[in-house]
Each structure stands twice: as C-alpha cells, then as structure tokens.
C-alpha positions in Angstrom: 45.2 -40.2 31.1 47.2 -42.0 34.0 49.1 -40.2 36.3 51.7 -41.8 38.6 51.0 -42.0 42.5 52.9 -42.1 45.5 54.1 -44.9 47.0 51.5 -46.9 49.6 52.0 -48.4 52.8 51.5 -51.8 50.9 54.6 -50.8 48.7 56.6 -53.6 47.7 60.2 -52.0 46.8 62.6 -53.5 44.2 62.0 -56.6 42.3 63.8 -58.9 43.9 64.2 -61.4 40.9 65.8 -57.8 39.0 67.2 -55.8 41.9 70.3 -54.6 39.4 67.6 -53.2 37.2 64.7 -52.1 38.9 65.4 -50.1 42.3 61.6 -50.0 42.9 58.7 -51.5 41.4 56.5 -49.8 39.0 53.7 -51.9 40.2 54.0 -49.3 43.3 53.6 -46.0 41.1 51.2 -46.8 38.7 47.8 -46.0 39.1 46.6 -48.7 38.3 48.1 -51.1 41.1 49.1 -49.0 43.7 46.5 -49.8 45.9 46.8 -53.3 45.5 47.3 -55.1 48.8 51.0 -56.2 49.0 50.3 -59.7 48.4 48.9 -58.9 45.3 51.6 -56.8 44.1 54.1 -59.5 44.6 52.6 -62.5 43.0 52.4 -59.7 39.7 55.9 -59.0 40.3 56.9 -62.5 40.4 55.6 -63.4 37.0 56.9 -59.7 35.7 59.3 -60.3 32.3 61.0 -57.3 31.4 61.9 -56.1 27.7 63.8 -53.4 25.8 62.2 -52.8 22.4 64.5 -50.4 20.0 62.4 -47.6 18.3 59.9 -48.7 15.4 59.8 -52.1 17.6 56.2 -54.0 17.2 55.1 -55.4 20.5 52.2 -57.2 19.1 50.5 -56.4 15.7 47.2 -56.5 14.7 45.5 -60.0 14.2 48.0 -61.7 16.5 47.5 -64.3 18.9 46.6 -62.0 22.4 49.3 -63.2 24.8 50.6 -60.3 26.8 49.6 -57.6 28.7 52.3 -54.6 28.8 53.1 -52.3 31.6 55.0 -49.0 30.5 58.5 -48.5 32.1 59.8 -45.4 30.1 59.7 -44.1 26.5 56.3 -44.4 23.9 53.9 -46.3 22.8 51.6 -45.6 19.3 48.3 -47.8 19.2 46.5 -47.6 15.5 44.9 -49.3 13.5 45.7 -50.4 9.6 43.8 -48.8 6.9 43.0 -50.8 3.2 44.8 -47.9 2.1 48.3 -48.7 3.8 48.0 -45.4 6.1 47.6 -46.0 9.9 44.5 -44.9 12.1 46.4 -44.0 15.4 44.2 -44.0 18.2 46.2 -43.9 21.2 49.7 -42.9 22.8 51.1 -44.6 25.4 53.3 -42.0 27.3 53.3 -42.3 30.6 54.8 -45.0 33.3 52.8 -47.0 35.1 50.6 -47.2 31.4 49.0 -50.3 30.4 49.4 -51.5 26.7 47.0 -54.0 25.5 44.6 -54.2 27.8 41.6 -54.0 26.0 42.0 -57.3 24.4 43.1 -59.4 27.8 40.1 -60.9 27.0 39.9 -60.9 23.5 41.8 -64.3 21.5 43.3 -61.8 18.9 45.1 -58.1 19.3 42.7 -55.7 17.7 45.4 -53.1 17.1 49.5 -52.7 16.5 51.7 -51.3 19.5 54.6 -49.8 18.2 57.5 -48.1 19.9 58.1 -44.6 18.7 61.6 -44.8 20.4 63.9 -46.8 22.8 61.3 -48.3 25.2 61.3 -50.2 28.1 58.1 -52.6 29.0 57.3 -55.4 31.3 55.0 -57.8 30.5 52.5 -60.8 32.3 51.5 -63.8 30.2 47.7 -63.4 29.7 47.4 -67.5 31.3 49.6 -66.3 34.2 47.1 -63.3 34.9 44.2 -65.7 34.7 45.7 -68.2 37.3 46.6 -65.4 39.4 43.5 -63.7 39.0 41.8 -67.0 40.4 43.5 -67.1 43.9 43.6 -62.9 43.9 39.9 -61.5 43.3 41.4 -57.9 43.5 43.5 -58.0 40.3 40.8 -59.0 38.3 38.8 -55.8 39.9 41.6 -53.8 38.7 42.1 -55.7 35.2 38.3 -54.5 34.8 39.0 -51.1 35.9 41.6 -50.6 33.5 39.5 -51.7 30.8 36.3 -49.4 31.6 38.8 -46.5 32.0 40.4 -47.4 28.1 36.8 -47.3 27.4 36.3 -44.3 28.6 39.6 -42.8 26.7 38.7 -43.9 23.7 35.0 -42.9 23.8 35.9 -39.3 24.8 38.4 -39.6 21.7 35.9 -40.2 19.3 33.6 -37.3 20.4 36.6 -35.1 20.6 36.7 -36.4 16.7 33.3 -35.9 16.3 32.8 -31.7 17.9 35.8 -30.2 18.2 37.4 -28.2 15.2 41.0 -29.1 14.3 42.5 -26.0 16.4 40.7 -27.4 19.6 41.8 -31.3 18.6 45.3 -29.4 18.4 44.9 -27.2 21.3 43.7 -30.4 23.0 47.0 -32.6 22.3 49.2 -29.6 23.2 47.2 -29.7 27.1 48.1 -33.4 27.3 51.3 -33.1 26.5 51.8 -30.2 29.2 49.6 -32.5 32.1 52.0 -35.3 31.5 55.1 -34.0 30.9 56.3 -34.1 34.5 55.3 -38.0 34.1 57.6 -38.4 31.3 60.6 -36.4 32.2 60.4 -33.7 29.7 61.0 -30.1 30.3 58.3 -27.9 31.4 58.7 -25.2 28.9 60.0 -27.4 25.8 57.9 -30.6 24.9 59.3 -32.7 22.9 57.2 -34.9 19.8 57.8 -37.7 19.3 55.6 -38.1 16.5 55.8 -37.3 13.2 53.6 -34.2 11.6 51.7 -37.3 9.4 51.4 -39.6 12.8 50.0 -36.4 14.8 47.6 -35.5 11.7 46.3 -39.6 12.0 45.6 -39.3 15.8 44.2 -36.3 15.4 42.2 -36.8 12.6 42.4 -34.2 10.1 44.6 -33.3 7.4 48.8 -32.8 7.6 48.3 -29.6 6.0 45.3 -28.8 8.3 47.2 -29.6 11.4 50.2 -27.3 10.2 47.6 -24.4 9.5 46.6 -24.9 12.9 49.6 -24.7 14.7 50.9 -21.8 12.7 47.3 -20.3 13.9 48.5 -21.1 17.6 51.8 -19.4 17.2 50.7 -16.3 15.3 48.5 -16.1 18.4 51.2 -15.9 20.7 50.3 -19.3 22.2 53.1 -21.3 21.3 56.3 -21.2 19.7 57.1 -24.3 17.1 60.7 -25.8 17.8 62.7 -28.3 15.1 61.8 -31.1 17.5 58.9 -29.6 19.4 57.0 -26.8 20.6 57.8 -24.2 23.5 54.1 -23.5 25.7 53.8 -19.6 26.1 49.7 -19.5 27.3 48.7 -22.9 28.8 45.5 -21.1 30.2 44.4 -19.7 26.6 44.9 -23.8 25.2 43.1 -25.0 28.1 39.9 -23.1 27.6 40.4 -23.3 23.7 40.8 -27.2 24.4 37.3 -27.5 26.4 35.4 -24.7 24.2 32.9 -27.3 23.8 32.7 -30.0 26.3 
C-alpha cells in the first residue's frame, strides 16, 4: 500500500515542459520519489510522457515487449493475469497516486501481466532505455527502482498468504480496510466508498467464489458492519473489520 507524502525541501514544483496540465509534480508526492534529491527528480521529470487512457484501456498486455514504466496520476488500475479458461486472475489494484504500474518487470524483456484501466485514467510514463541511461549518471533512482520492486514483492507475497489463511469473510473484511486506508488518497468519501470493480473482478482478486463473496458481504451487513450501496458500500464499524481483517496474522 502507498500512501502519498508531503512535499520535501527538494520539491521540484510544476513540470515545466506541462505547466497547463500539471501544477505540481507527482514525482513530489509519491512515496516512492519524494525523497529523491532535486536533481534526480528533474532529470525523471524531463523524460515524463503523460497519457489519458479511457476506461477498459490496456496499458500493456501480457507477453508484450516491456517498454514502460507507469506512474499513477488519478483513477485505477487492475493487474491479472489470463487463465486457459478465458477468466482473469486479478492480483493487484492500482489506486492510489503516486502508484507505480509495471514495475516488476523493469527488468524483465516481456510484461508478465495485463494493466487495465477500470475507468478514465490518467498515467505518466518513462521509457525503460531512458531510466537505464538515467539510472547510470543518478545511482539513487536505481536505489529507489529496487525499492519499489522489493516493496511489490512484498505486496504480492502477503497476498498470497492472505489467499492461503484467511477465510473469505476476512479476505472480504480485508479489502473493505484497504479501501477505507486509502480512500483519502483517492478522493472518495469517507463514509461511502465507491467499487470500481465488478462483483466477478472483486471475487478474482479475492479468490473465492462470486456467490461466496456475496454471502460474505450480506454476512457483514447483517452484522451491522456495513451497509451495501448500488455502486458501493457505506462503513458503519471500521474497528470490528480491522480486527476481523487481522484475525490471523
């Protein structure tokens, strides 16, 4: 999970080759580069291409010359995987600005998954052979390139144990804390949160059944935990998911 930071004293402002579209950089709120020294930031920002993908947009797909690594501006991100059977694996959203998509296969010749807007997003992207070249004359971004690679890592391992111990109403319970962490990160309202996925998308990430995953949230709302919305759900007892979330970690 990435949460943004404040702005350092080696802040670097608007991007100067975009100042009608950017006021400020995210390269100054994201975890990942905020404490980058200010020349650092600003050879990244100088080689910074900026996109708008409409919603269902692929940014790369799965078997795909690796060419670009993503930096989330606003709106999501789903990361799966293709099954034999035509379904989707999903095992990661990208949510929050300041994210990095694709990361785990900089070094890799090939994307090992699909990255596919959910709706309207807005990304900037580096060329991988720009990052390299910068990466030779700036030792620091490659400390942070590896950083943000360990830290995926990291994500996805705790994913897979989550997949492994937890019962589908803590895997639920689990999803519903997320979304409450980040939501300040993403602009959504504190008491209503928003999905963006679909009940068959949420089941994938969260690997159990569609039917399982509606049994489970009716279970949470019966218990006077939630409340489901048409678009949504409405948090009554963060507390009571939070300990149901981490019941065995």
């Amino acid at each position: 999970m990435i949460l943004l930071t404040p702005a350092s004293s080696t802040a670097i402002g608007a991007c100067p080759h975009q100042a009608t579209v950017c006021a400020s950089c995210i390269l100054d709120s994201s975890d990942y580069f905020a404490t980058l020294s200010a020349a650092a930031k600003q050879a990244l920002q100088a080689v910074l291409q900026r996109r708008v993908c409409e919603r269902r947009t692929m940014l790369y797909q799965e078997g795909q010359l690796s060419e670009h690594l993503f930096i989330l501006l606003s709106g999501e991100v789903k990361i799966y995987k293709s099954l034999p059977s035509g379904r989707q694996q999903i095992h990661k959203l990208i949510a929050i600005p300041g994210d990095l998509i694709g990361c785990e296969d900089i070094y890799h010749a090939t994307y090992s998954s699909t990255a596919e807007a959910i709706g309207p997003v807005v990304v900037c992207h580096w060329r991988k052979s720009e990052l390299q070249t910068l990466a030779e004359s700036q030792p620091e971004i490659t400390d942070t390139l590896m950083r943000s690679m360990a830290r995926n890592l990291n994500a996805y391992v705790q994913h897979i144990a989550n997949l492994g111990q937890k019962s589908a109403l803590e895997r639920v319970a689990s999803y519903l804390v997320f979304m409450v962490t980040t939501h300040a990160a993403r602009n959504l309202c504190h008491q209503r949160l928003r999905e963006s996925l679909t009940r068959s998308e949420l089941a994938d990430l969260l690997g159990i059944t569609q039917r399982t995953l509606i049994r489970s949230l009716k279970s949470l709302e019966q218990a006077g935990l939630l409340s489901l919305t048409r678009d949504g759900f409405v948090i009554h007892d963060h507390d009571a998911l939070t300990a149901l979330s981490s019941s065995r970690e």
